[in-house]
C-alpha atoms as an extended CHARMM CRD file, in Angstrom:
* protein
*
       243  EXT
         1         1  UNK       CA              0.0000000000        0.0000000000        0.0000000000  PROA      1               0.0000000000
         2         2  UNK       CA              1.4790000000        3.4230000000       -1.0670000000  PROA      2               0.0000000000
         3         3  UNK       CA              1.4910000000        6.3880000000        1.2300000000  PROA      3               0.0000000000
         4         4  UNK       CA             -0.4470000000        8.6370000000       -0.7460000000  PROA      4               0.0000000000
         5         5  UNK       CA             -4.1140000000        9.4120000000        0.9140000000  PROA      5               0.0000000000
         6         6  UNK       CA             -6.9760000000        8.0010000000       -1.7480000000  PROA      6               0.0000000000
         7         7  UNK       CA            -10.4330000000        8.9690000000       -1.5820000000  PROA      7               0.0000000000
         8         8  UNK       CA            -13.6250000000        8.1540000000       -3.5310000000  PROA      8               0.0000000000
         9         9  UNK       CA            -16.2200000000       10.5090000000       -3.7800000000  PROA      9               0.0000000000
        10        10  UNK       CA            -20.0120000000        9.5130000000       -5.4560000000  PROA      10              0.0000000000
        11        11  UNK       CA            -22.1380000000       11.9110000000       -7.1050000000  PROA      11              0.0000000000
        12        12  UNK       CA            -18.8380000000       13.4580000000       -7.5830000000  PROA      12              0.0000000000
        13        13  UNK       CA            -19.2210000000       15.2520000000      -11.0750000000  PROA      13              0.0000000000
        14        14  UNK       CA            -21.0700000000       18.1460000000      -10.0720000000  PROA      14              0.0000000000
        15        15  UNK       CA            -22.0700000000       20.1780000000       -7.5160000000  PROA      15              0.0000000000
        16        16  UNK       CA            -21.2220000000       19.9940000000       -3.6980000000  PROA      16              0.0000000000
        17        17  UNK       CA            -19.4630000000       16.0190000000       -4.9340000000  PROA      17              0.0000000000
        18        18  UNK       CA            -17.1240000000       17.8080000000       -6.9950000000  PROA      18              0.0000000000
        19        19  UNK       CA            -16.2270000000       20.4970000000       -4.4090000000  PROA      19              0.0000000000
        20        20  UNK       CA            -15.4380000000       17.7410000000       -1.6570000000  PROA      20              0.0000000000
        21        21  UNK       CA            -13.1710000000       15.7050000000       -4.8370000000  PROA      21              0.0000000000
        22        22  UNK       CA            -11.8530000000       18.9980000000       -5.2530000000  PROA      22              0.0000000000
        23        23  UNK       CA            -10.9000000000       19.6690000000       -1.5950000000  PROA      23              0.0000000000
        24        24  UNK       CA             -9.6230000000       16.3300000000       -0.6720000000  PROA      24              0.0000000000
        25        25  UNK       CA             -7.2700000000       16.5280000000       -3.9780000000  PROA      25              0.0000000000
        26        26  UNK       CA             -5.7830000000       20.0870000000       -2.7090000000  PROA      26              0.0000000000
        27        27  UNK       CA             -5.0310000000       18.1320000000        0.4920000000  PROA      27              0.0000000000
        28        28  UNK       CA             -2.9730000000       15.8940000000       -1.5220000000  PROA      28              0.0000000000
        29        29  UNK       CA             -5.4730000000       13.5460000000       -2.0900000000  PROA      29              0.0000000000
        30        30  UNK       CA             -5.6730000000       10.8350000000       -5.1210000000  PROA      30              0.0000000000
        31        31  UNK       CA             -9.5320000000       11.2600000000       -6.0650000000  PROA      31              0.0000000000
        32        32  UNK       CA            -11.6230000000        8.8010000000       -7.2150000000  PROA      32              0.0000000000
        33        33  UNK       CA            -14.3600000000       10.4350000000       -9.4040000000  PROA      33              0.0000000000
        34        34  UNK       CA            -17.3010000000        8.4940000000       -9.2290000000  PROA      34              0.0000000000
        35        35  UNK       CA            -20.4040000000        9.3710000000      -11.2380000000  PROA      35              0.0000000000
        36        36  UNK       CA            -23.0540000000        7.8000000000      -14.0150000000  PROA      36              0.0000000000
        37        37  UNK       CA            -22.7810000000       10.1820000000      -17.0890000000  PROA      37              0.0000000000
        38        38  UNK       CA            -19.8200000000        9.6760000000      -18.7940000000  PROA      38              0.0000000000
        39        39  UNK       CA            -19.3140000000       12.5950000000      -20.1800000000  PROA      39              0.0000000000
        40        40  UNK       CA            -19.4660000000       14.8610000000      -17.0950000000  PROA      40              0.0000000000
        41        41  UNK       CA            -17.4030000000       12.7500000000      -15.6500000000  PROA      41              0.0000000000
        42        42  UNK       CA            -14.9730000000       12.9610000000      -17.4500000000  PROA      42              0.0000000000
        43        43  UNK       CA            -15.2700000000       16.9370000000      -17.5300000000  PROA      43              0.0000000000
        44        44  UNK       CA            -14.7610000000       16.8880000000      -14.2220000000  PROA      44              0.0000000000
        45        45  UNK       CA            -11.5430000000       14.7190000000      -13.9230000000  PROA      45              0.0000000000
        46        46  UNK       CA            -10.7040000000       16.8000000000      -16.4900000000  PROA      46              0.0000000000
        47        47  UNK       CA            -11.0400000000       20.2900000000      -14.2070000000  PROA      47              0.0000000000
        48        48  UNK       CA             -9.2620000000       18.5590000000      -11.3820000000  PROA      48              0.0000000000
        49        49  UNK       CA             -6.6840000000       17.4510000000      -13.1490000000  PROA      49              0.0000000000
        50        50  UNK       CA             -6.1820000000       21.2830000000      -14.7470000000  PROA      50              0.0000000000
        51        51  UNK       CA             -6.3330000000       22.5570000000      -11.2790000000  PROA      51              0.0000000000
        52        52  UNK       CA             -3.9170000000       19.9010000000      -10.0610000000  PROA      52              0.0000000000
        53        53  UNK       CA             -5.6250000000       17.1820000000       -8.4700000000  PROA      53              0.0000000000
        54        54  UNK       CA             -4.9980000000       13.6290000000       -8.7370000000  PROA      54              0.0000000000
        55        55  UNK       CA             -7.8790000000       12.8070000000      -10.2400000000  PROA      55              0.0000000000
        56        56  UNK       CA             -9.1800000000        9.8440000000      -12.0940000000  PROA      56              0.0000000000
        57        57  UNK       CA            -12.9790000000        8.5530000000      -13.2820000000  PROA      57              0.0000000000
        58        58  UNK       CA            -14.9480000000        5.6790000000      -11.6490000000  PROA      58              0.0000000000
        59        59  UNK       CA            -18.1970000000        4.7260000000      -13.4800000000  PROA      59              0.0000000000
        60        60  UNK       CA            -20.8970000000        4.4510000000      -11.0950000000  PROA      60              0.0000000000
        61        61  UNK       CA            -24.5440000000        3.9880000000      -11.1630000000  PROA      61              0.0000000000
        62        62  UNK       CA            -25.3070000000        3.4590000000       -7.2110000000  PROA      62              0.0000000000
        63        63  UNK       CA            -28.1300000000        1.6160000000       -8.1200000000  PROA      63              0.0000000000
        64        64  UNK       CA            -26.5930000000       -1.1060000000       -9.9780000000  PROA      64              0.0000000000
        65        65  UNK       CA            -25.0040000000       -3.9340000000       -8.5690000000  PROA      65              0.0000000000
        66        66  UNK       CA            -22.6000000000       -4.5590000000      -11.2980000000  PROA      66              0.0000000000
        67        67  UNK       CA            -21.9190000000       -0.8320000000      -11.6840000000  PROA      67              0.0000000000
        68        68  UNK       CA            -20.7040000000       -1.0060000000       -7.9360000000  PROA      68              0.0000000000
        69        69  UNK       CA            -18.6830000000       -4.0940000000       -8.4910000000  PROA      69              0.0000000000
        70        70  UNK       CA            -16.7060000000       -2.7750000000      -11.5280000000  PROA      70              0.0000000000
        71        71  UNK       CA            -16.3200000000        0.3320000000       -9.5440000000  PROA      71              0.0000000000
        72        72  UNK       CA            -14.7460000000       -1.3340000000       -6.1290000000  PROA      72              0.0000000000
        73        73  UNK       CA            -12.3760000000       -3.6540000000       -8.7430000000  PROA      73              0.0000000000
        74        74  UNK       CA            -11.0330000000       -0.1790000000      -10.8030000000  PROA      74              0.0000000000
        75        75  UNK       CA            -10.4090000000        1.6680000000       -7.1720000000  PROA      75              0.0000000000
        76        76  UNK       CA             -8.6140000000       -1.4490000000       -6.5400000000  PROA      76              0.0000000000
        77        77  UNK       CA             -6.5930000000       -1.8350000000       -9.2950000000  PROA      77              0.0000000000
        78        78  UNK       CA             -6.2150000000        1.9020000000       -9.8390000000  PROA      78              0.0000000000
        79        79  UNK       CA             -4.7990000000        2.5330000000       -5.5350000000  PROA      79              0.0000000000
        80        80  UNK       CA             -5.0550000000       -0.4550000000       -3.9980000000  PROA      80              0.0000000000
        81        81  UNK       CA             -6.7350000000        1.5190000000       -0.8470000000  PROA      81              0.0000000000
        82        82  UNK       CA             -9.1130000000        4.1600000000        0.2700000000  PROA      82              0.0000000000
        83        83  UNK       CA             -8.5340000000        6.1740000000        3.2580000000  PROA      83              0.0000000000
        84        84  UNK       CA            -11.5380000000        7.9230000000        2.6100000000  PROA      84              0.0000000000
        85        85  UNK       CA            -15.1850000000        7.0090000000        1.2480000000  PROA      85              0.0000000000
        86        86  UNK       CA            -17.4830000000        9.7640000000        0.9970000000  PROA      86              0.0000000000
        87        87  UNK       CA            -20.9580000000        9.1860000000       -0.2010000000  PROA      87              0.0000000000
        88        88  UNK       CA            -22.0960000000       11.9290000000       -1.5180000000  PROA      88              0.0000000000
        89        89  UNK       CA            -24.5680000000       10.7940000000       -4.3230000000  PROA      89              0.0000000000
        90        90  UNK       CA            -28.5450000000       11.4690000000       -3.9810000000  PROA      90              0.0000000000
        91        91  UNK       CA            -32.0220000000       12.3490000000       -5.6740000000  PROA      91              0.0000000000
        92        92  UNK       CA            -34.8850000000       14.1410000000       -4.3940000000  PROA      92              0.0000000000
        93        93  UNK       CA            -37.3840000000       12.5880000000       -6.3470000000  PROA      93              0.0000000000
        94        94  UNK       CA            -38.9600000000       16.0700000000       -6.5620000000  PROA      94              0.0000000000
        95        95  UNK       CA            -40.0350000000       18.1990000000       -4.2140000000  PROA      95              0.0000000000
        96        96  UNK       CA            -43.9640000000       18.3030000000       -4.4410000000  PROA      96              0.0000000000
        97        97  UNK       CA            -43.7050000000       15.0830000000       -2.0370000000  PROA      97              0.0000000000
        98        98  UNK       CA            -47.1250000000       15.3920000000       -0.1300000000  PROA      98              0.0000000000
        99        99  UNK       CA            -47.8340000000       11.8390000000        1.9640000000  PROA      99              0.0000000000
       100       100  UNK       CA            -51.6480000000       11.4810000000        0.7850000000  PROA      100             0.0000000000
       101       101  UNK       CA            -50.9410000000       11.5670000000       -2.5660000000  PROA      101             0.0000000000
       102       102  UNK       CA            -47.1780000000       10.4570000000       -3.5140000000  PROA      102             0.0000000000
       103       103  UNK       CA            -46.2330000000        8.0670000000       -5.9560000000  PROA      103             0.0000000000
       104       104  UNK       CA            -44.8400000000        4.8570000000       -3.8820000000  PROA      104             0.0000000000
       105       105  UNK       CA            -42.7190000000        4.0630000000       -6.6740000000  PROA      105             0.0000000000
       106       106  UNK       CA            -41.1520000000        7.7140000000       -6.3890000000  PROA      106             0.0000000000
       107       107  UNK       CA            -40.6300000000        6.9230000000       -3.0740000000  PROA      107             0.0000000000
       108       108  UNK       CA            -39.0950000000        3.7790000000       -3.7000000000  PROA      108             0.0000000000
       109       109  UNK       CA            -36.7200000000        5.2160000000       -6.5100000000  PROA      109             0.0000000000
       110       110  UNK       CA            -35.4480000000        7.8300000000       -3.5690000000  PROA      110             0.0000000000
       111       111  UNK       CA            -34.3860000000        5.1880000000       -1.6530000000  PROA      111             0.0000000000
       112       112  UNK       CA            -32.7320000000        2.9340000000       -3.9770000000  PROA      112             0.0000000000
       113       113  UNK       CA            -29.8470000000        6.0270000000       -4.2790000000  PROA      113             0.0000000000
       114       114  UNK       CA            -30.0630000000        7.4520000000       -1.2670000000  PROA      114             0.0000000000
       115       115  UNK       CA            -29.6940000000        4.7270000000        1.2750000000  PROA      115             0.0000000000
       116       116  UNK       CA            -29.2900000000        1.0260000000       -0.5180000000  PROA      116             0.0000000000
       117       117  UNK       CA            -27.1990000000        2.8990000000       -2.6670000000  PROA      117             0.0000000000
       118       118  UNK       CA            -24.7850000000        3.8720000000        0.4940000000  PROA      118             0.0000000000
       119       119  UNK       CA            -25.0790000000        0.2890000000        2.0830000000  PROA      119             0.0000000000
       120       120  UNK       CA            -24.2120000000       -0.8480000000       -1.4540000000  PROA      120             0.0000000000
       121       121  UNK       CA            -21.3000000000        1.2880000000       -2.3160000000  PROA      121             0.0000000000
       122       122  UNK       CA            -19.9240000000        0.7070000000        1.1290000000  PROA      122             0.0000000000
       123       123  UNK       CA            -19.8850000000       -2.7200000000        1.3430000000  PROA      123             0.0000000000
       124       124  UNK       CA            -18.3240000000       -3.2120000000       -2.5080000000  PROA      124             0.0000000000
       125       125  UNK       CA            -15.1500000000       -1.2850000000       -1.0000000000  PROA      125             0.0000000000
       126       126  UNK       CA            -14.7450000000       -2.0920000000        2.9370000000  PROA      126             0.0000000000
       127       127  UNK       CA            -12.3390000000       -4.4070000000        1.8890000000  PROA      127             0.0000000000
       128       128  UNK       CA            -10.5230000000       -1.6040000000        0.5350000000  PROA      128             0.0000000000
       129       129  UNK       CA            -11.1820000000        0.9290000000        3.3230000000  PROA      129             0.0000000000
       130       130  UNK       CA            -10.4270000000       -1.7180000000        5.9070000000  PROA      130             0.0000000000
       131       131  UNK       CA             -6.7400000000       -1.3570000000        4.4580000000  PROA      131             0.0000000000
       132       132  UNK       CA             -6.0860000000        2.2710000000        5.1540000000  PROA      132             0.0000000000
       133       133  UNK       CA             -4.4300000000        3.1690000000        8.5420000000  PROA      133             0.0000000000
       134       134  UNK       CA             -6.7590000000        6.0360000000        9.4220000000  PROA      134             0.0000000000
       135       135  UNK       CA             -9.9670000000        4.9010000000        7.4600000000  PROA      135             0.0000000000
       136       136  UNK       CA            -13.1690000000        6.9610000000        7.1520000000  PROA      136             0.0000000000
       137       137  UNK       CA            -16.8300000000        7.0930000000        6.1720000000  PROA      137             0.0000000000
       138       138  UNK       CA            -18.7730000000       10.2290000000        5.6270000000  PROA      138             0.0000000000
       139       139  UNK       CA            -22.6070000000        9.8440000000        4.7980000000  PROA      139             0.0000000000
       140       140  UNK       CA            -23.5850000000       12.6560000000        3.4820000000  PROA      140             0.0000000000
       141       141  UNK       CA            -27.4460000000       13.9160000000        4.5750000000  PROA      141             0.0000000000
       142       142  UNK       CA            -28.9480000000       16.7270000000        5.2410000000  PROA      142             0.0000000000
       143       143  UNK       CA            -30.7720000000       18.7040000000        8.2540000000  PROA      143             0.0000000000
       144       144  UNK       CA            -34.1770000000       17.7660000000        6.4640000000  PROA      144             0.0000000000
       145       145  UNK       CA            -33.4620000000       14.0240000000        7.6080000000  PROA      145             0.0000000000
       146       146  UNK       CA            -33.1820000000       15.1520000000       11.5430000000  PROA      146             0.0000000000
       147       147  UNK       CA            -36.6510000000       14.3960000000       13.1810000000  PROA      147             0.0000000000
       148       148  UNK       CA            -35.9790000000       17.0640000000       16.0620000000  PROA      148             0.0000000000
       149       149  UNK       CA            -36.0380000000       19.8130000000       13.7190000000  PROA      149             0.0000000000
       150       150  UNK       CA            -38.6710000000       18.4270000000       11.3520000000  PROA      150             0.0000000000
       151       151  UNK       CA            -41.0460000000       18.0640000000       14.6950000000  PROA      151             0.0000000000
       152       152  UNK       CA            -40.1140000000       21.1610000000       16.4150000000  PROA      152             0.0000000000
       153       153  UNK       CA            -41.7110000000       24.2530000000       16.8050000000  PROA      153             0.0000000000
       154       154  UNK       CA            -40.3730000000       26.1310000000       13.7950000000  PROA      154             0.0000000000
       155       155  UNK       CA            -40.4890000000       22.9990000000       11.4900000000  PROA      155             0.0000000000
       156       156  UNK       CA            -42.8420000000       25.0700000000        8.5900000000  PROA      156             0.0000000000
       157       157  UNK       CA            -39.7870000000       27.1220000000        8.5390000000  PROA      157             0.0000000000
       158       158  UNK       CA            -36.6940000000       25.5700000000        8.8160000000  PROA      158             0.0000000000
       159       159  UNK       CA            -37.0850000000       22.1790000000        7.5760000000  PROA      159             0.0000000000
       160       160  UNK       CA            -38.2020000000       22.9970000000        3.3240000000  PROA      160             0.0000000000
       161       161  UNK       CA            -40.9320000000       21.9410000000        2.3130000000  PROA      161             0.0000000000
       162       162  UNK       CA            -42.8300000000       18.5330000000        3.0020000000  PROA      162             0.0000000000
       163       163  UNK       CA            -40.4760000000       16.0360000000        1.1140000000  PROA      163             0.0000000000
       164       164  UNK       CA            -42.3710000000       12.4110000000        2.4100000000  PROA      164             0.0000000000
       165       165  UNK       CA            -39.6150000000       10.5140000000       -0.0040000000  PROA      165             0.0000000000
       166       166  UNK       CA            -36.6070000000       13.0890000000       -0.0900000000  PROA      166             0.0000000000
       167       167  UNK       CA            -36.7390000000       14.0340000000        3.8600000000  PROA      167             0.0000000000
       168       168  UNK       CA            -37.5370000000       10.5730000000        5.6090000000  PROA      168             0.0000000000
       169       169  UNK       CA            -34.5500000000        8.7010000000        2.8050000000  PROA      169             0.0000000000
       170       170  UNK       CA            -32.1960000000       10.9070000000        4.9460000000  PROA      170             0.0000000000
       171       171  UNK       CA            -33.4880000000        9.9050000000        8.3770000000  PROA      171             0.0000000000
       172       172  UNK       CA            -32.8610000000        6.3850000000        6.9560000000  PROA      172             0.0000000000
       173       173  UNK       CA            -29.8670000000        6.6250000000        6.0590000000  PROA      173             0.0000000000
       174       174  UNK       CA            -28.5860000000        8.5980000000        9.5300000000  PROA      174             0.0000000000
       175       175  UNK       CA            -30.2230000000        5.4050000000       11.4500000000  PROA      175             0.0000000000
       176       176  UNK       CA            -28.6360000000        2.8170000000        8.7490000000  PROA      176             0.0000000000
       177       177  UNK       CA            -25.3360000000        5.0280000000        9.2080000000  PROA      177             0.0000000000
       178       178  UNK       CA            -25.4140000000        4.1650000000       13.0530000000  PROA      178             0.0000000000
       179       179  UNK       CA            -25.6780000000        0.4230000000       12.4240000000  PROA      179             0.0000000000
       180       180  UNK       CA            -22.3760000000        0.9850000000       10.7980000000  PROA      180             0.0000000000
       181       181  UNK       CA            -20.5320000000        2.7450000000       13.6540000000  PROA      181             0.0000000000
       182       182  UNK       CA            -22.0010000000        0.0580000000       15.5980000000  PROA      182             0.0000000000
       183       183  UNK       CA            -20.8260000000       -3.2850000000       13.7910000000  PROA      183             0.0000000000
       184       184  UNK       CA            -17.3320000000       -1.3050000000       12.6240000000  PROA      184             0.0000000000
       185       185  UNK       CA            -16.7030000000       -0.4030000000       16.0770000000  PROA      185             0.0000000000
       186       186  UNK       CA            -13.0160000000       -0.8690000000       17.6930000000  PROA      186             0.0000000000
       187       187  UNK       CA            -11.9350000000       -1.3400000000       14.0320000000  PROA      187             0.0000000000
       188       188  UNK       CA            -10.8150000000        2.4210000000       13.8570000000  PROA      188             0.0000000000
       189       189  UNK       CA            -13.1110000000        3.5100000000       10.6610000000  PROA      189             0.0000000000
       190       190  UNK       CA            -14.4560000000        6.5420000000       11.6350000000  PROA      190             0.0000000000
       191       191  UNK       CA            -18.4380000000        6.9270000000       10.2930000000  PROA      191             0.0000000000
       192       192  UNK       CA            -20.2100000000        9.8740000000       10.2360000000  PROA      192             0.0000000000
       193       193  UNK       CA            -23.1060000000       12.1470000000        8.5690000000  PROA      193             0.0000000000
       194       194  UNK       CA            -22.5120000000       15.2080000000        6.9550000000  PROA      194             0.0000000000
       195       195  UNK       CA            -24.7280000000       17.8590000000        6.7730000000  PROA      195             0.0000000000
       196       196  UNK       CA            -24.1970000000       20.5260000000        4.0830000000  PROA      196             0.0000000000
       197       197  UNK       CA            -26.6220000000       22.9850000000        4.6360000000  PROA      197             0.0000000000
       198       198  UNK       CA            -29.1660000000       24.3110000000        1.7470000000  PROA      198             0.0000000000
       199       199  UNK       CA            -26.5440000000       24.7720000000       -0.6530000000  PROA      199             0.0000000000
       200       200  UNK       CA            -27.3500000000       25.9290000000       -4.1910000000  PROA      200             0.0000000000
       201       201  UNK       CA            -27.0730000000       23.0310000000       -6.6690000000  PROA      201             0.0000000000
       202       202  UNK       CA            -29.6250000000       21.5950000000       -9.5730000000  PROA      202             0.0000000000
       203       203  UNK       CA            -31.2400000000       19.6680000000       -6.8400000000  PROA      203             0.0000000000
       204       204  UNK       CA            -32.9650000000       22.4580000000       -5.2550000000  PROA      204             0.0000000000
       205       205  UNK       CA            -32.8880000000       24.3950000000       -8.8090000000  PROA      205             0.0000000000
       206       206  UNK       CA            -30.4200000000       26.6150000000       -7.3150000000  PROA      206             0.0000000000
       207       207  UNK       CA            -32.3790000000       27.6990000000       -4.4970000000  PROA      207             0.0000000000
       208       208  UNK       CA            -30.0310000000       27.2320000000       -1.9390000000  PROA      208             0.0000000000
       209       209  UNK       CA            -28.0740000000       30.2300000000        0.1460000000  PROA      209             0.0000000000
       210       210  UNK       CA            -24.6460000000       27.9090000000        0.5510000000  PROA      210             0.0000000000
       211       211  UNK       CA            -22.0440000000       27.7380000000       -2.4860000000  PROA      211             0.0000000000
       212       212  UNK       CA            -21.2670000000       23.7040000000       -2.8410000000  PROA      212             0.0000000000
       213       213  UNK       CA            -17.9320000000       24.7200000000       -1.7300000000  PROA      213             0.0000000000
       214       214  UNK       CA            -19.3780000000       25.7650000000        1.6360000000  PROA      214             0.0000000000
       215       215  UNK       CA            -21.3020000000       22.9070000000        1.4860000000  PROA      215             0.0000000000
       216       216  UNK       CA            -18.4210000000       20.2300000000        0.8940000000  PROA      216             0.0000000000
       217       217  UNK       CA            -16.5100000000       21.7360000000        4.2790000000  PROA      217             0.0000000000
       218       218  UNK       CA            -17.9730000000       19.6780000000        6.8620000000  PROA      218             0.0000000000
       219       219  UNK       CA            -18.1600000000       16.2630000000        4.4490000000  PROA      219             0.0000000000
       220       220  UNK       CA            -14.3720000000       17.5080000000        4.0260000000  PROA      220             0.0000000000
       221       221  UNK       CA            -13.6630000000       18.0920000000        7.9330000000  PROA      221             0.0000000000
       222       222  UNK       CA            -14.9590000000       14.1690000000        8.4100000000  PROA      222             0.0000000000
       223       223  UNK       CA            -13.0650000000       12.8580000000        6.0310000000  PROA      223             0.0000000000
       224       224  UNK       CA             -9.8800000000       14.0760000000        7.2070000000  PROA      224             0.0000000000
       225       225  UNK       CA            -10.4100000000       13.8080000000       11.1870000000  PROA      225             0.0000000000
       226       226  UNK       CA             -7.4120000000       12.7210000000       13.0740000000  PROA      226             0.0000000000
       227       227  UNK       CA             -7.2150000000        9.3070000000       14.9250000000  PROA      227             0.0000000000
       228       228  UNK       CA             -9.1750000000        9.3280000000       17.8540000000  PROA      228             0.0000000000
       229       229  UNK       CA            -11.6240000000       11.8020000000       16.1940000000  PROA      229             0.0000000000
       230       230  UNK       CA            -15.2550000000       11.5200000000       16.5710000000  PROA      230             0.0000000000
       231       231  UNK       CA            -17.5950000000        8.7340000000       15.0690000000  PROA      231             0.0000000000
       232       232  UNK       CA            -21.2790000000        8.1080000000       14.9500000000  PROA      232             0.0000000000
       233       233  UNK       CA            -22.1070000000       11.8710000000       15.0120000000  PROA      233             0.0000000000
       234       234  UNK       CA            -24.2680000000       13.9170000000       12.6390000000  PROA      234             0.0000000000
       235       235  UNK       CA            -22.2060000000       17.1410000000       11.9000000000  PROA      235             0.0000000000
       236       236  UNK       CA            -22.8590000000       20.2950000000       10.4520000000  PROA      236             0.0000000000
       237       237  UNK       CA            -21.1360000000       23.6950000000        9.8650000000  PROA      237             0.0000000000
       238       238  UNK       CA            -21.5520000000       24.8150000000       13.0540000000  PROA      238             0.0000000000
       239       239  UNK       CA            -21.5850000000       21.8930000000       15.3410000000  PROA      239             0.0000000000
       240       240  UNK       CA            -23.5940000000       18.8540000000       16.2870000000  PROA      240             0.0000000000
       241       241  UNK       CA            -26.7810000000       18.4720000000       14.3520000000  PROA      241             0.0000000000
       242       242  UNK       CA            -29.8670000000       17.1690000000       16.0250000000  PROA      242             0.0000000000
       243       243  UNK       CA            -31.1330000000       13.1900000000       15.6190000000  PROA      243             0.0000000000
């Protein structure tokens, strides 16, 4: 195993994905690209590259078992390790989400990315991370997924707008991220959530008040802790966030 730190990022093509490839590789980082579309992809690897990342493209359609599997055997063959997995890759499945009358199979499709697609990702390269001396795991979810601020007093106004697929995937994927901390536990793989914050990217239509570079700091601050740093927290900007 070579010294240099290696990271895979999903979803990473665009957006708050690309920002967190972007700041790992400035930290010296080699960057696994991972994303669907090949052509953005490779745009991308191609702007890291230019601004002097180690970069390189991972096909990956988090959906798709074989998509994963191809993906874990490139990282392999391409560093042999990752000290880092950050996913990073999710839908909304639009936002006009109301319980009564949502499509199950939207909810369904949500899902699939947002939280299989974590479990599936993560288990294709454990193996991998399991090899790295200071190995970490950042979910990335989002404050809309914490059930103290969707039931509190001010929910109408700081939790978006009702969301019954988007909002509840990310509360799934916090709990499914504890079962993690809990079996991985002693082994010295740091997991944790990430929230961004409402950051301005083609899944909110550019709504948001965040850049996706202030959005990738926190999933950027996991990545990197030190030994002995925290694991099984949910972690915004400025602190702790709320279960």
């Amino acid at each position: 195993m070579g010294t240099t730190k290696t990271a895979l990022v999903t979803g990473a093509n665009k957006g708050i994905g690309y920002e967190i490839a972007a700041g790992l590789g400035a930290l010296g980082y080699c960057v696994g690209v991972g994303a669907r579309d090949r052509s953005r992809r490779d745009e991308a690897v191609t702007r890291l590259r230019d601004a002097g990342v180690d970069a390189f493209g991972v096909p990956l359609d988090v959906t798709d078992d074989d998509s994963v599997a191809a993906a874990a055997d490139l990282v392999a063959e391409r560093v042999g390790h990752l000290d880092a997995l950050v996913n990073n890759a999710g839908i909304t499945g639009g936002w006009a989400q109301q319980p009564t009358t949502v499509d199950l199979d939207v909810i369904r499709t949500v899902v699939e990315t947002n939280v299989l697609g974590v479990v599936r990702v993560t288990n294709a390269v454990l193996p991998l991370v399991r090899r790295s001396p200071s190995p970490r795991i950042v979910n990335v979810s989002s404050g809309v997924g914490s059930l103290t601020r969707q039931s509190g007093p001010d929910r109408e106004t700081t939790t978006g707008p009702i969301a019954v697929a988007y909002s509840p995937s990310k509360t799934f994927l916090n709990a499914v991220t504890l079962q993690y901390v809990r079996e991985l536990a002693g082994t010295g793989i740091l997991v944790n959530c990430a929230c961004p914050g409402y950051v301005a990217t083609d899944l909110n239509g550019f709504r948001g008040v965040r850049t996706p570079a202030e959005g990738a700091a926190t999933p950027i601050r996991l990545a990197t802790l030190p030994d002995g740093g925290p694991t099984g927290g949910f972690f915004e900007d400025a602190g702790v966030v709320p279960w």
